[in-house]
N, C-alpha and C positions, 0 to 999 in steps of 0.2 A: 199702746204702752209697751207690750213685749218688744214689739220695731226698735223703740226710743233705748230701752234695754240693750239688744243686741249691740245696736251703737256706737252706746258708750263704754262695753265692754271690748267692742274689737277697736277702739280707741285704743283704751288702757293699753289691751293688750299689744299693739303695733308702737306705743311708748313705751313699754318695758322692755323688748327686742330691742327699740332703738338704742336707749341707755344702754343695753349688754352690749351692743355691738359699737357703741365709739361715745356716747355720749354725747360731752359737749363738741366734743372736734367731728364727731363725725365716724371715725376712724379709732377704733381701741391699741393702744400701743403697750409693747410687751412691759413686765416689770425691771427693774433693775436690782440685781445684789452687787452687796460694796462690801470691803473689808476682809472678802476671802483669801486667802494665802494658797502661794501653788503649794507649798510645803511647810510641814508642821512636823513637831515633834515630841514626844510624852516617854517616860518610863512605864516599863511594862507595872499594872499596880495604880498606875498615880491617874486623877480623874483629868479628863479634857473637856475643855469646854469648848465645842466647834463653835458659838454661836458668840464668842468672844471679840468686838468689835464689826462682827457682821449686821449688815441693814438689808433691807429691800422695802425697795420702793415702789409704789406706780403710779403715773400720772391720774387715774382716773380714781383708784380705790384709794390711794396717801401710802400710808405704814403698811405695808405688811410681812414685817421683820416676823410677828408670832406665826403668819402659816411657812415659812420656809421649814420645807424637810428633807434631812438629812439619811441617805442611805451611804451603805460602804461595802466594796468589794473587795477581801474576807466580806463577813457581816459583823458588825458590831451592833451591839444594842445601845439606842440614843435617849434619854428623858430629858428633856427638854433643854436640848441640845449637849448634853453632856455624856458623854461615857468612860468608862474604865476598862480597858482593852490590859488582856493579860497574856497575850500572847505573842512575845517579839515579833516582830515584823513590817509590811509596807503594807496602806491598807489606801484602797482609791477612795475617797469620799464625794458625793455627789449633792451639791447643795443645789435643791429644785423649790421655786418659789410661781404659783399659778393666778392669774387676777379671775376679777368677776369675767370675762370675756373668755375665758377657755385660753389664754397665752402663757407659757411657760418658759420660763428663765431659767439656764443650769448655771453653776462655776463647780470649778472643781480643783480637790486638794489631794497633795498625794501626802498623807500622816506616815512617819516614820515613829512603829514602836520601839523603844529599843530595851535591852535587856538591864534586870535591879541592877543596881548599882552602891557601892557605899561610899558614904562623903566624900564629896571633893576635895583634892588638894594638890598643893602645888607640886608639880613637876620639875617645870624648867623655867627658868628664869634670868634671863641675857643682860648681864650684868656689861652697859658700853659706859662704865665710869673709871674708863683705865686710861684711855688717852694716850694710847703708843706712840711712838712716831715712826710719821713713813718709813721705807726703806730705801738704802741710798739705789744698790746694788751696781755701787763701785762707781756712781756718779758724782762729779766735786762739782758745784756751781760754783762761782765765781765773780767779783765784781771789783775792779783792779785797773791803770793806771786812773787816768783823772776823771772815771764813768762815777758815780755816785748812785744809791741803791742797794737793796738786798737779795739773796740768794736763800732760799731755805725751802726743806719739805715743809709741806703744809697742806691739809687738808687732800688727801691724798695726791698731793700732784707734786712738784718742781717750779719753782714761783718765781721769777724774776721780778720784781717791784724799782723799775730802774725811773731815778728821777733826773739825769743825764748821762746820754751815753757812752763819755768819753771820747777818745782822739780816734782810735781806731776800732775794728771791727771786734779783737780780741779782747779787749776790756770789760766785755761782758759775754760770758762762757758757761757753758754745761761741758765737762770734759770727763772720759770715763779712758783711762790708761793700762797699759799692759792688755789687751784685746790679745787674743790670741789664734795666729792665723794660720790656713794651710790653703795648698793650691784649690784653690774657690774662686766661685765668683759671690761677691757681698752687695746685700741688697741690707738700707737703711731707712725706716719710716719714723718719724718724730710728729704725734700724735699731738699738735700745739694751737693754741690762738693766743691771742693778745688783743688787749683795749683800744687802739691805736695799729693799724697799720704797719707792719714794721719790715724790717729784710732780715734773713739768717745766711752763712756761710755754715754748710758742711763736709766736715773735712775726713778721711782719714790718714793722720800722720805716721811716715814709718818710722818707730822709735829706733829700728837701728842705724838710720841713715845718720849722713855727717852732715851736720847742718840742718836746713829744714826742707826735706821731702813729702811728697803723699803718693800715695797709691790712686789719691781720686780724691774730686771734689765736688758739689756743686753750690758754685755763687749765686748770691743775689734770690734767695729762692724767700717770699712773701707768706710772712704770715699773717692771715687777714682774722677779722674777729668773728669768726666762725671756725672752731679746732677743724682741724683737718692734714693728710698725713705730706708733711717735707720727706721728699724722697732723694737720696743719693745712692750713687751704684758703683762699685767698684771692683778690682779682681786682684787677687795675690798670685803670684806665680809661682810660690812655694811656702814653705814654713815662714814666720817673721810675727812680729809685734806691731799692734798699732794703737795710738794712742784716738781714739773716736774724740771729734770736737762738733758742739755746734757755736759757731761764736755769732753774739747778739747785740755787740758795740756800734760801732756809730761807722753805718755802710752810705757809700753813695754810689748804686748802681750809674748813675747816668751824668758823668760829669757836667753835660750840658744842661741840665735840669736841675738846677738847685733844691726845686721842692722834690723831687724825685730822692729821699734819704730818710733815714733813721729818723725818726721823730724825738723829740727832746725829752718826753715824760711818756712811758706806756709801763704793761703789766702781762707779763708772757709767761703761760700758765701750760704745762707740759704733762697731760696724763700718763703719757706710757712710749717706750720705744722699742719699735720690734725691729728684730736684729736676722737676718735672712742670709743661711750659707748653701751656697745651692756645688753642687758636685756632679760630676759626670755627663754624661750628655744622653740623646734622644731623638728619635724620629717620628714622624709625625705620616700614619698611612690613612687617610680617608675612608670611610666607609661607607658616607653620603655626601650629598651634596645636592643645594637644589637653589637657585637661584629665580624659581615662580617663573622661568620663559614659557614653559608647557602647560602654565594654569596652577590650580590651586587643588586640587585633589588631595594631595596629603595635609591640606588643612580644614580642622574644624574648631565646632564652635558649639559650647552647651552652655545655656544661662538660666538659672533659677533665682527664685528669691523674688520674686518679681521683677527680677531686671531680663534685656532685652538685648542681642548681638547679634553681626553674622558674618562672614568673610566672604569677599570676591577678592578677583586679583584686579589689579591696577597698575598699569603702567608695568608690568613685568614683574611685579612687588602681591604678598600677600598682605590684602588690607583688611585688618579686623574693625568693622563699625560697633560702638556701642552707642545703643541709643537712647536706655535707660539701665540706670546702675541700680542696684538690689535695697528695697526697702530690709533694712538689717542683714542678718547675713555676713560674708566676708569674704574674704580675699576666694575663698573655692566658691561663689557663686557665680563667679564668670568664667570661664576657661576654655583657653584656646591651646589645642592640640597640632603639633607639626607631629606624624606620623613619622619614623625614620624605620621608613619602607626597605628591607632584606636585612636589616643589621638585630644580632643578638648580642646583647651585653653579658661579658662573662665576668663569676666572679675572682676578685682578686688583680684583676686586669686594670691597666689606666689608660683614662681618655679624656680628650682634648674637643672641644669644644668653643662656636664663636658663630657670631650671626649678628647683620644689625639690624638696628631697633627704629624707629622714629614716631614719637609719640606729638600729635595734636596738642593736646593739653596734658597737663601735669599728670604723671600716672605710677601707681608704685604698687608692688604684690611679689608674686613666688614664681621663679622659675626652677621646673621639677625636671629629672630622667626617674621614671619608672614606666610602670607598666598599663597600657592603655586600658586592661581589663580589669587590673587588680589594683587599680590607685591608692593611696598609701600603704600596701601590705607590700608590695615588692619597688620600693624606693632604689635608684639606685645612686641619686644626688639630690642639695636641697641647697639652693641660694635667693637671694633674694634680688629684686632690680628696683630701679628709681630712675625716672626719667622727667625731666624738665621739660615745660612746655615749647614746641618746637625744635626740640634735641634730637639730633641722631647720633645714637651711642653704637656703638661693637661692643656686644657682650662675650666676652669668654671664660671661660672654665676648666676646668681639671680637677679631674675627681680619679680615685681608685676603687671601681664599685666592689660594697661587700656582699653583692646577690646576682643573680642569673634574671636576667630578663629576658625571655622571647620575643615580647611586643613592646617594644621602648618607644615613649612618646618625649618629645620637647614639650611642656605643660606649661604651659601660661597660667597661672591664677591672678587675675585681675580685676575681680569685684568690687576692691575698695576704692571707692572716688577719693580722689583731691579734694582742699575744700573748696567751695565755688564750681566746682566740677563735676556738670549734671550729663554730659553726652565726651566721646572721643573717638578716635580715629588712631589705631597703632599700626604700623608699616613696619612687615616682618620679611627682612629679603637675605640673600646671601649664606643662607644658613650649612654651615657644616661642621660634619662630628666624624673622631678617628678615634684609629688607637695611638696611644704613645708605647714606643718599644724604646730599649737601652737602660743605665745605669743611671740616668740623672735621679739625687735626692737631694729637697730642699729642706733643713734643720733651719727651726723658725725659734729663737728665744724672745722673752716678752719680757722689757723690763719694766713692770708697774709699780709705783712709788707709792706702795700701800703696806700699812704692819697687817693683813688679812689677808689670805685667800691661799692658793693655788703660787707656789714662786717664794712664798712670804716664809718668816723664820716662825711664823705660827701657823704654817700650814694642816698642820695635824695637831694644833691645839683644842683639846674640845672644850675650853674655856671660851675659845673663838669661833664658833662655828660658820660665822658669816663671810659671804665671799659676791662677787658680781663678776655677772659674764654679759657680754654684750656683742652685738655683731662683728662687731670690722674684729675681734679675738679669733675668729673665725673665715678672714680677710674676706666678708660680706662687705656691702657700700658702706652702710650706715650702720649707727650701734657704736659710741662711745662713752663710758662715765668709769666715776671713781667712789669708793669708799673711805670714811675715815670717821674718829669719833671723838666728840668733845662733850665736856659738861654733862656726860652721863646719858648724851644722845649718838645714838647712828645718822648719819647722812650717809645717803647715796646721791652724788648731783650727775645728773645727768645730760652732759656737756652736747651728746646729740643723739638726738629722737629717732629709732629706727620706726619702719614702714608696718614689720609683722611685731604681733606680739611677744617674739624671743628676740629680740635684738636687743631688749635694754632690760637686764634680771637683777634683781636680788635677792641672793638664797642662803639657806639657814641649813647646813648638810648637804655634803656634797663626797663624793666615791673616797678620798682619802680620809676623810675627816668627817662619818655622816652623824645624822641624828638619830637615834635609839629611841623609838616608842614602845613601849611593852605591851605586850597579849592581853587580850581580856580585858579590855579596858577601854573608857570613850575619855575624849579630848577635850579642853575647850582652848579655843587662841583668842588670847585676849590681848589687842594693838591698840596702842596709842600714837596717832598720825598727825602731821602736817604737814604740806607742802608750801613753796614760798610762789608756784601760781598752781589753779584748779587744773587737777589730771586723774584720767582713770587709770586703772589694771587692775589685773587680776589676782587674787592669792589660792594657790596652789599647793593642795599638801601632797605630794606626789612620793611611790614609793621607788628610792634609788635603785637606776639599773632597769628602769622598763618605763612607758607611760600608764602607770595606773592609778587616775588621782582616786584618794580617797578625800577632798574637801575641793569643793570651787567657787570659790566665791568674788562677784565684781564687788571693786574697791573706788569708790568716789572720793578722791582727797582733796580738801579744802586748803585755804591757808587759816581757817581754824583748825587748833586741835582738836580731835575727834577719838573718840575710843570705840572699838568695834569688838564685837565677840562674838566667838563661829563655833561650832560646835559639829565634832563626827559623829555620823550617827549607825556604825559599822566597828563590831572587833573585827582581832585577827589570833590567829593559833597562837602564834608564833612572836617573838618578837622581833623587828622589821626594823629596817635601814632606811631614812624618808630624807628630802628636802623638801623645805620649804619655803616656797616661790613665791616675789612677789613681781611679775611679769608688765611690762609697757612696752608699747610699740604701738605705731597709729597713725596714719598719712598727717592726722590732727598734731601729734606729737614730732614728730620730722619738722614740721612748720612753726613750730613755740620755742625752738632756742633754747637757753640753757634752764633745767629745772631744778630744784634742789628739794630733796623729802628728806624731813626728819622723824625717825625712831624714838619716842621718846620712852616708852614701854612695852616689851615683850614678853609674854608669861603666857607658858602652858600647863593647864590648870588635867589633873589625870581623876578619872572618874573609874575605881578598880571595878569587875562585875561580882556581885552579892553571890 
């Protein structure tokens, strides 16, 4: 009998081991918690409940949301999952959940306490129900002998709406007179597209000639329906007058080709035209030079994020393979370094810069000069590049650095894939960098057809505080849009998608005209969004004159309206000078064409401290 005894108890017992140890599978598998937030926030005072939408699960035990326990570093004291933290500050909380099998699950939250506060109220509140109109700045459009169509600002731009072109090329005109010139040479970019395919002639006319002269021209130049910049170049040999044309009438480059002309109905839409007077001259002295015959030594290669690279030389060329691009991450988790071995950059000094490129498949990111040890802290240039699949480009540059660098590298950041673009191959040869010596200076005016910003006759209105900067403002590749405001909403459209996330901005305070937060005090920003297709960025509360955001938050925009509210959770002494940013840029955005986001409500809500 005792036998039969022992038995059935070392049965039992090798069946209860087995259930703790996996049950039915076999195998015990850890729990799960759901619902935790990386970050939280409470008044110092007011209770929180950690356990507010959080679960855990386990496959083998079911529920077990009641045994999760809650610690935090500070310590706070938890009753059933709830505390009252009276002490400002960041507290780590540590959600730990254990099953019948000995396995343990964490998540973890970082709680922001912040200090009492007394009732909210309104702040600031961006009143876009004024509806200015553009600004010309001295531009007349035009639509004149038998061309038929309109001419007018509109929606931040210069809108040709021509429904035929007329007889000749001049019948349909953007013309800005009385220009005024001195011994230069002039550089013309006209930031344009249109619906339809079209041709422009641009001129400039000397108004004091007899009859009809120009200083320079160039014909036949296509405006295709992606904005992009019409260039003419021309020189004065002394003082004089010019009257700047771009005429849009009815061209026929190619007599032999009849469909080779103006098209009968299109829609030519003109952001901005920058106006370049360049003076003086310069030489150009070498400091490096390396063209990869002796191998690849001055080049490397560092990839995180999970992605994967490496460089050899090839064919006399340095070839960077990438062979897997970064799960998240960005444009700095790839990077390829050309060392520019004996050369120190001084500051104050200008240099010239060019080297070509040839990228595999589509590839777009950041070309740096700083410093190989001290990456971002001693910058002494920052541009961006874009390169088309199978493209061999010469990139050049010119920069005046404002820092000392001892160890200056050429920085590749290349992390971001294309889309469809899981592996590449970049081909980096011919690279050289100098200094520039002499007198040449180039004065760059922008004329953007907007009542906001920077140029604008509200530039210092602080009824207006909104303004947009975008790449090519800074002659990067890409990075073009416009603002303007109707029915009591902001648009920003955004005609073309840069690569990094500063190429395409909209912001709220800016160095002439910023925004004023007051001391002691938390924020809330309360948006109401739409876009007319789905796009992300970021909103940035950043304080003017340095990068220190104080808010960051990603923004998913729908073409539903959506309302979002963000909340600081940081005073300050003093009261501070801010913009506020709402940031786009993204190989994703480069490739989607023209976007439009509407503002339809702005309000920051001020929270004083008790």
């Amino acid at each position: 009998m005792k036998k039969i005894l022992a038995i059935v108890m070392a049965l039992l017992l090798c069946t209860a081991v087995f259930a703790a140890c996996g049950g039915k599978g076999g195998e015990n598998t850890a729990p799960t918690l759901e619902g935790v937030k990386d970050t939280a926030s409470v008044e110092a005072g007011s209770e929180f409940d950690a356990l507010a939408g959080v679960t855990a699960t386990d496959a083998e035990d079911g529920d077990l949301t009641s045994a999760i326990v809650i610690s935090s570093t500070p310590e706070l004291t938890f009753t059933n999952g709830k505390t009252t933290p009276s002490t400002p500050g960041n507290y780590e909380l540590t959600y730990a959940v254990t099953d019948s099998g000995a396995l343990t699950t964490e998540a973890y939250c970082t709680l922001t306490v912040t200090r009492q506060t007394q009732q909210e109220t309104e702040y600031l509140n961006f009143d876009f129900d004024n509806d200015l109109q553009p600004e010309s700045h001295g531009w007349e459009g035009s639509i004149g002998g038998s061309a038929q169509g309109t001419a007018a600002l509109q929606e931040g731009a210069y809108v040709f709406d021509v429904t035929n072109p007329g007889g000749g090329d001049g019948d349909v005109k953007l013309a800005k007179a009385g220009f005024a010139l001195k011994a230069a040479d002039y550089k013309i970019k006209v930031w344009a597209k249109s619906t339809a395919e079209t041709y422009a002639h641009i001129l400039a006319r000397d108004e004091n000639a007899e009859g009809w002269s120009t200083f320079g021209g160039e014909y036949n130049v296509r405006i295709g329906t992606k904005i992009s910049a019409l260039e003419m170049n021309f020189t004065s040999a002394g003082e004089g007058s010019a009257e700047l044309l771009i005429h849009m009438g009815k061209i026929t480059p190619n007599p032999n080709n009849p469909d080779d002309t103006t098209p009968e109905a299109f829609k030519v839409t003109i952001d901005k035209i920058e106006i370049y007077e360049i003076t003086g001259t310069e030489s150009y002295t070498e400091l490096y030079g390396n063209d990869f015959a002796e191998g690849v030594a001055d080049v490397t290669v560092s990839a995180g994020d999970g992605a994967a690279a490496s460089v050899a030389e090839a064919d006399g060329a340095a070839q960077v393979n990438i062979t897997r691009y970064p799960n998240g991450g960005g444009v700095w988790s790839i990077k390829t370094d050309v060392l520019l071995d004996g050369v120190t950059i001084e500051n104050g000094v200008k240099y010239q810069y060019s080297m070509k490129v040839t990228a595999q498949n589509a590839q777009a990111g950041e070309l740096l000069v700083e410093s190989k040890a001290q990456a971002d802290k001693n910058r002494a240039n920052f541009a961006s590049i874009s390169l088309e699949a199978g493209e061999t480009k010469t990139i050049t540059g010119t920069f005046t650095s404002g820092v000392s660098v001892s160890d200056p590298v050429f920085r590749f950041q290349i992390g971001n894939a294309s889309a469809g673009v899981t592996s590449n191959t970049l081909t980096i040869d011919d690279v050289s960098f100098g200094k520039l010596t002499g007198d040449k200076q180039t004065v760059k005016t922008t004329d953007r057809f907007m009542a906001y910003g920077r140029g604008s006759e509200n530039e210092t209105n602080p009824d207006y505080l909104w303004d947009t900067f975008n790449g090519t403002d800074e002659d990067n590749e890409l990075g073009v849009g416009t603002i303007w405001t109707e029915g009591g909403s902001l648009f920003y459209r955004i005609d073309q998608g840069g690569t990094t996330d500063w190429h395409n901005k909209l912001f709220f305070g800016y160095t002439v005209n910023p925004m004023v937060l007051e001391a002691d005090s938390y924020y809330t920003i309360r948006l109401t969004i739409k876009a007319d297709k789905p796009v992300s960025g970021t909103l940035v509360l950043n304080t003017l004159g340095s990068w220190a955001p104080r808010l960051t938050q990603a923004l998913d925009i729908t073409t539903e309206e959506q309302t979002f509210e963000f909340k600081t959770t940081d005073t300050f002494v003093l009261d501070m000078e801010f913009e506020l940013l709402f940031q786009f840029g993204s190989a994703a955005l480069a490739e989607m064409g023209e976007v439009t986001l509407e503002i339809s409500e702005l309000v920051i809500l001020q929270s004083k401290v008790a």
